[in-house]
N, CA, C and O atoms as a Maestro MAE file, in Angstrom:
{
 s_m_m2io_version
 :::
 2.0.0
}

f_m_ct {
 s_m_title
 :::
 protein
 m_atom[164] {
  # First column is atom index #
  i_m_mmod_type
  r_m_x_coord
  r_m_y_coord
  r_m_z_coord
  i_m_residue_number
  s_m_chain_name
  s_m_pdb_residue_name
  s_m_pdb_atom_name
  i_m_atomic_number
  :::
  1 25 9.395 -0.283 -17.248 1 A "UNK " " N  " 7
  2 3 8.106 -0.365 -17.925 1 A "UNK " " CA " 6
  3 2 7.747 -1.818 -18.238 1 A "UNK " " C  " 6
  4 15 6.597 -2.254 -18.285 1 A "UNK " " O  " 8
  5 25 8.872 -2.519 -18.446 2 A "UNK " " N  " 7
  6 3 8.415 -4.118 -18.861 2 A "UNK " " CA " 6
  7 2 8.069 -4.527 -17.834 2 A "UNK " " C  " 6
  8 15 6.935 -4.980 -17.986 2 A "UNK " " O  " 8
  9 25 8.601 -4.707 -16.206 3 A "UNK " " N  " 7
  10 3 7.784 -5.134 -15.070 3 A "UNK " " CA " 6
  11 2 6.557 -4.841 -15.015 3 A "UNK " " C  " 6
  12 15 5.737 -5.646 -14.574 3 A "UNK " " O  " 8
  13 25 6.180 -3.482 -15.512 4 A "UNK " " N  " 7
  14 3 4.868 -2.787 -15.217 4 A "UNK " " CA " 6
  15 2 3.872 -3.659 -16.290 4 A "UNK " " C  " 6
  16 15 2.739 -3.713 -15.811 4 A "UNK " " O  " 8
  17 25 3.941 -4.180 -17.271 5 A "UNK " " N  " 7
  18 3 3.648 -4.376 -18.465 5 A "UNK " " CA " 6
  19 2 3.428 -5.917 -18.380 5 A "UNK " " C  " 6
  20 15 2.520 -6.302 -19.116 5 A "UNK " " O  " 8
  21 25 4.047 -6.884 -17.657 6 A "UNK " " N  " 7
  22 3 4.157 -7.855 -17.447 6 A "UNK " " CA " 6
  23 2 3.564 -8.328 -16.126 6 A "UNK " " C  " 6
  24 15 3.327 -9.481 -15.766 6 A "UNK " " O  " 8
  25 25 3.395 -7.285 -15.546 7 A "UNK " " N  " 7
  26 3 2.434 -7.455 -14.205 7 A "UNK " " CA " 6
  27 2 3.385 -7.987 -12.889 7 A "UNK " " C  " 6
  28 15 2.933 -8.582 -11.912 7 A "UNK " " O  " 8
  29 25 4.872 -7.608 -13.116 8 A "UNK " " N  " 7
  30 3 5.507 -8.525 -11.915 8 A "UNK " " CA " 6
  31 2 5.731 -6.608 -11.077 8 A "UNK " " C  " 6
  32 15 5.726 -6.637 -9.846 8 A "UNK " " O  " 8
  33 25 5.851 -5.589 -11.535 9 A "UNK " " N  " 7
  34 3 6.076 -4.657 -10.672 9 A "UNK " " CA " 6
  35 2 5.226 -4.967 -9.727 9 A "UNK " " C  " 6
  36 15 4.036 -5.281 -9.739 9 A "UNK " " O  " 8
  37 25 6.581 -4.734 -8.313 10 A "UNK " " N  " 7
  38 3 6.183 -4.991 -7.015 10 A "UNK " " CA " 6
  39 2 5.893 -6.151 -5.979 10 A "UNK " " C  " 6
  40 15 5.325 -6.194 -4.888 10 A "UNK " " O  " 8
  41 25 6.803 -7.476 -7.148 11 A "UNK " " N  " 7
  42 3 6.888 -8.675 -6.676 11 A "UNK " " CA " 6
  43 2 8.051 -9.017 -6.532 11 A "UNK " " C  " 6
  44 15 8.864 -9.216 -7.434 11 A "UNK " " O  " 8
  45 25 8.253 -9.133 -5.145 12 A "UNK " " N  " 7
  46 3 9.693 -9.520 -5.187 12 A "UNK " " CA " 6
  47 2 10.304 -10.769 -5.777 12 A "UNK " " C  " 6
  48 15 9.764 -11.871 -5.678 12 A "UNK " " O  " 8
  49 25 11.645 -10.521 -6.497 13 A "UNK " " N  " 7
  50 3 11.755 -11.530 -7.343 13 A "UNK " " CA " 6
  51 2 12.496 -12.786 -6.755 13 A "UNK " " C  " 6
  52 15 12.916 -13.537 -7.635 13 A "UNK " " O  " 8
  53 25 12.765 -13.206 -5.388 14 A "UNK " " N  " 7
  54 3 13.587 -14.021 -4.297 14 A "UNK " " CA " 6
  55 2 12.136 -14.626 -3.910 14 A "UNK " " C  " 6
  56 15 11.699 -15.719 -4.268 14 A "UNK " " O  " 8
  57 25 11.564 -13.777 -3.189 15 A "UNK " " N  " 7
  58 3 10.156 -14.623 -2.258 15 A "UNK " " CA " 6
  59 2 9.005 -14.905 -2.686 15 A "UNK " " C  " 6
  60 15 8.129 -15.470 -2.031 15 A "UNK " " O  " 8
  61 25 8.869 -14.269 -4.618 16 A "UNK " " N  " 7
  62 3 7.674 -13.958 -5.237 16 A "UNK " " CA " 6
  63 2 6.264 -13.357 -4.272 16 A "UNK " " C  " 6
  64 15 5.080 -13.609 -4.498 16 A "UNK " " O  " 8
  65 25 6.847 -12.476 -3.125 17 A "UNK " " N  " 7
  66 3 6.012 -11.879 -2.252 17 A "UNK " " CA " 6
  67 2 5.484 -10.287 -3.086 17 A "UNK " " C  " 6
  68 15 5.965 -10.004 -4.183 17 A "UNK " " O  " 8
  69 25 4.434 -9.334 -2.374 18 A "UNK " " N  " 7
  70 3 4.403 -8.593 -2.865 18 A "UNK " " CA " 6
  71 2 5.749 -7.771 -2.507 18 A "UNK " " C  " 6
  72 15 6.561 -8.436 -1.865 18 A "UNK " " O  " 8
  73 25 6.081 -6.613 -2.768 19 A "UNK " " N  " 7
  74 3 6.794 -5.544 -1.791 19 A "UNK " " CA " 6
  75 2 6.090 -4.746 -1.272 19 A "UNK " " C  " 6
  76 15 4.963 -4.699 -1.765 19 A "UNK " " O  " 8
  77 25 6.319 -3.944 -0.301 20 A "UNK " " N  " 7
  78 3 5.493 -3.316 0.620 20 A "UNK " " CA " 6
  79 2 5.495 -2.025 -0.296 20 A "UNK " " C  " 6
  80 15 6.333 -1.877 -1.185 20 A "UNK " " O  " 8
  81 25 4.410 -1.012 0.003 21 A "UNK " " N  " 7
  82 3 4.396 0.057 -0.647 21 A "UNK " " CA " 6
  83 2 4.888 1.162 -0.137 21 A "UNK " " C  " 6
  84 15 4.859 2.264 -0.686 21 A "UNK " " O  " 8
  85 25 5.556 0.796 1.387 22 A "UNK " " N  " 7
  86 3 6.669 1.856 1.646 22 A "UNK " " CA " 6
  87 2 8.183 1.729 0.890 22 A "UNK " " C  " 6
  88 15 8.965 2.658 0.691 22 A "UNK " " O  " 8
  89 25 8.373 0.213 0.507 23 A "UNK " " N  " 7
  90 3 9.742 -0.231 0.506 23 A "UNK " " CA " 6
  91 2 9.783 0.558 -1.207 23 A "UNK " " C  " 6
  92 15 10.799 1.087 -1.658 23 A "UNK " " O  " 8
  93 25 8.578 0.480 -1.886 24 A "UNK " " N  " 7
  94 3 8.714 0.713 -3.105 24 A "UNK " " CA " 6
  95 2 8.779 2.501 -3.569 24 A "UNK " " C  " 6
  96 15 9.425 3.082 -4.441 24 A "UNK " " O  " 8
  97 25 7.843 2.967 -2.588 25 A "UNK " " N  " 7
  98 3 8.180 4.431 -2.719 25 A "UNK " " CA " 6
  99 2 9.721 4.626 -2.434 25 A "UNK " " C  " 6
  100 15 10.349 5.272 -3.273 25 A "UNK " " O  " 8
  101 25 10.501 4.055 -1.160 26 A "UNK " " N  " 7
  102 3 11.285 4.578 -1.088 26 A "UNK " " CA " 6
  103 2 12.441 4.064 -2.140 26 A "UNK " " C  " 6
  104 15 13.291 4.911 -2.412 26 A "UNK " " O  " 8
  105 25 12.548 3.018 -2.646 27 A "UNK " " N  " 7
  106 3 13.515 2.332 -3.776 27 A "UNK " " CA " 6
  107 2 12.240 2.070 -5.090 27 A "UNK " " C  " 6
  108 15 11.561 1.043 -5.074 27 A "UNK " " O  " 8
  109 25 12.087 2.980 -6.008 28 A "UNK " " N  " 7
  110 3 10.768 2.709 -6.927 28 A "UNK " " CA " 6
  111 2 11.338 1.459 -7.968 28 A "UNK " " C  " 6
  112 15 10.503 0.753 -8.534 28 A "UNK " " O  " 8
  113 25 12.483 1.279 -8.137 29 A "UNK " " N  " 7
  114 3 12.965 0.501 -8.930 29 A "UNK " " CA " 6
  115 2 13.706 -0.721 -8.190 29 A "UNK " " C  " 6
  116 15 14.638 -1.244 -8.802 29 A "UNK " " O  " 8
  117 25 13.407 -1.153 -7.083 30 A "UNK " " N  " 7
  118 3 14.040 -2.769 -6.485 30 A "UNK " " CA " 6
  119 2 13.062 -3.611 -7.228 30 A "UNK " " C  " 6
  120 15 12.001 -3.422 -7.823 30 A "UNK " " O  " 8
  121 25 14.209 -5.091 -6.829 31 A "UNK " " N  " 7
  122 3 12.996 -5.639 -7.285 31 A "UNK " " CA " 6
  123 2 13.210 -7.008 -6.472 31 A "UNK " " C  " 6
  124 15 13.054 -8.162 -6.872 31 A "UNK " " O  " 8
  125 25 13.572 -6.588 -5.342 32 A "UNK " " N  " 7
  126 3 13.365 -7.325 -3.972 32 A "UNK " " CA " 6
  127 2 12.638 -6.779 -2.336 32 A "UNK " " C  " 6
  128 15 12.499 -5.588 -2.059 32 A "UNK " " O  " 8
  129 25 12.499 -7.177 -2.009 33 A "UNK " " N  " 7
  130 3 11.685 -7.007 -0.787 33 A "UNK " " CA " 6
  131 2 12.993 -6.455 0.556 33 A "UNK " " C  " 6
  132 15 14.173 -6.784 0.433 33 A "UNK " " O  " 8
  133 25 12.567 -5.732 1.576 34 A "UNK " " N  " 7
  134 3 14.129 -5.728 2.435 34 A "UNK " " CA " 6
  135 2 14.176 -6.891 2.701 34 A "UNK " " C  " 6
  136 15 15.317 -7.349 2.627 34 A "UNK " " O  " 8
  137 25 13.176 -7.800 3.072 35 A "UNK " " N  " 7
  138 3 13.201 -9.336 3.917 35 A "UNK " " CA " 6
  139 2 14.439 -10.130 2.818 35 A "UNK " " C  " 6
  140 15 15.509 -10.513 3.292 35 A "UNK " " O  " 8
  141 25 14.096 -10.303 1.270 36 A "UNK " " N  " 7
  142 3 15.025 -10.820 0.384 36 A "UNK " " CA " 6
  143 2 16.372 -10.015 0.732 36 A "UNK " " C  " 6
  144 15 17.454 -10.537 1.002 36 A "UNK " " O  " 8
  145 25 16.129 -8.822 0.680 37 A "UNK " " N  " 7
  146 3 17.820 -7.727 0.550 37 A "UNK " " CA " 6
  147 2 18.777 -8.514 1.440 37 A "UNK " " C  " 6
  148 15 19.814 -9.088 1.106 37 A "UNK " " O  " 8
  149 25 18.063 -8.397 2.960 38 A "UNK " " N  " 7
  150 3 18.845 -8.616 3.753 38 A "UNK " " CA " 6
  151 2 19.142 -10.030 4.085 38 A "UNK " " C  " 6
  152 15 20.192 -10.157 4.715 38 A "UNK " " O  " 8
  153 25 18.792 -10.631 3.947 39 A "UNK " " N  " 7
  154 3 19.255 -12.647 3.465 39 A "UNK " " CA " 6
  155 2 20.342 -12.672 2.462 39 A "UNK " " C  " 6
  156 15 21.231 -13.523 2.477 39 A "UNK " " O  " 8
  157 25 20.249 -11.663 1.539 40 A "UNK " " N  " 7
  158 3 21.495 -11.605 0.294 40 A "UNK " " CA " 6
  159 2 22.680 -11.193 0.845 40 A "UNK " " C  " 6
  160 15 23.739 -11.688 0.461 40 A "UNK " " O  " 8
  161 25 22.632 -10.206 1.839 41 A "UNK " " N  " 7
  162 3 23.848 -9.595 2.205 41 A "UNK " " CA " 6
  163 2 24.607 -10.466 3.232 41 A "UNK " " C  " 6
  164 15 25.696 -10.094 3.672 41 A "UNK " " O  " 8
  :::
 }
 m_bond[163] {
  # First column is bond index #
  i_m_from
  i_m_to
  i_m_order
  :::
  1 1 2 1
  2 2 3 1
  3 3 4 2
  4 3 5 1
  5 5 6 1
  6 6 7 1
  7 7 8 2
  8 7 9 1
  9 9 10 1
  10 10 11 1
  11 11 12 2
  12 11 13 1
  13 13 14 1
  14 14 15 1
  15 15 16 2
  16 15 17 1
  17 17 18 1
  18 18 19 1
  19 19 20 2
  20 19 21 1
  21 21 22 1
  22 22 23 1
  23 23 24 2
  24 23 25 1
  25 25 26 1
  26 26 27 1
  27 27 28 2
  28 27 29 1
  29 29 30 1
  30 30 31 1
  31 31 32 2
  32 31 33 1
  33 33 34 1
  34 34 35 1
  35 35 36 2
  36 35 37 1
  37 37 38 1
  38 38 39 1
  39 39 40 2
  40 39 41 1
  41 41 42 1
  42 42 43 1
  43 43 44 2
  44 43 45 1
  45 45 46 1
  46 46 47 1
  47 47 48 2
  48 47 49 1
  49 49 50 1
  50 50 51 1
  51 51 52 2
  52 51 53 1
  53 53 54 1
  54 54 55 1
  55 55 56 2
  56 55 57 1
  57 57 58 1
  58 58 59 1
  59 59 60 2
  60 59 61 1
  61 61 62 1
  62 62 63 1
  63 63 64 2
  64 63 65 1
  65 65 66 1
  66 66 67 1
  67 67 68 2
  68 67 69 1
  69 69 70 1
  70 70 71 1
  71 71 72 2
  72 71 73 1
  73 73 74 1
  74 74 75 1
  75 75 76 2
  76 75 77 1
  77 77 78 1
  78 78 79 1
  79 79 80 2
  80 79 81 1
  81 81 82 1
  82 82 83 1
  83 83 84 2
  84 83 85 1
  85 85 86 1
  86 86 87 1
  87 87 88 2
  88 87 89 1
  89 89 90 1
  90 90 91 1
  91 91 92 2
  92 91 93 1
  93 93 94 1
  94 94 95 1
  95 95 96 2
  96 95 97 1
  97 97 98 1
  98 98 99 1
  99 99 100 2
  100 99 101 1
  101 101 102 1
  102 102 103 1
  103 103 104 2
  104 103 105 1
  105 105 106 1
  106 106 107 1
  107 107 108 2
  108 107 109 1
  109 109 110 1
  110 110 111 1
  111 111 112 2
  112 111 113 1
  113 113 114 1
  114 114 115 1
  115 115 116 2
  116 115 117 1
  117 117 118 1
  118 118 119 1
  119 119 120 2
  120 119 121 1
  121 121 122 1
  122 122 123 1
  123 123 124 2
  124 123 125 1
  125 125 126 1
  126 126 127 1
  127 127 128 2
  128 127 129 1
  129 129 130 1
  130 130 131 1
  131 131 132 2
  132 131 133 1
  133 133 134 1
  134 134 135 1
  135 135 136 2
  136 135 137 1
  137 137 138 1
  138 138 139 1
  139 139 140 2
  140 139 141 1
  141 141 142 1
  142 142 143 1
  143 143 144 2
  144 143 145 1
  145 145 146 1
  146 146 147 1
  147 147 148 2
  148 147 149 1
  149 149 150 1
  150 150 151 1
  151 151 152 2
  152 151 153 1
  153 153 154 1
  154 154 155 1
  155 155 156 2
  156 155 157 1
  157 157 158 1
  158 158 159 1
  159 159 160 2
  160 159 161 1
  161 161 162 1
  162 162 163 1
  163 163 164 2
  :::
 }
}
């Protein structure tokens, strides 16, 4: 709720990009993008 509240839900927090609105339906609570995920791993 504080992302939501703060206006960052759905910004990834690595690329400050949006996230896509498939990536977010399917993980509602990331708070990276796959493009960030997969650079981390």
């Amino acid at each position: 709720m504080t992302r939501i509240e703060n206006k960052t839900y759905g910004i990834c927090r690595s690329t400050s990009k949006l996230t896509p609105k498939e990536r977010l339906g399917a993980v509602p609570h990331t708070t990276r993008s796959m493009e960030a995920k997969l650079k981390q791993a």
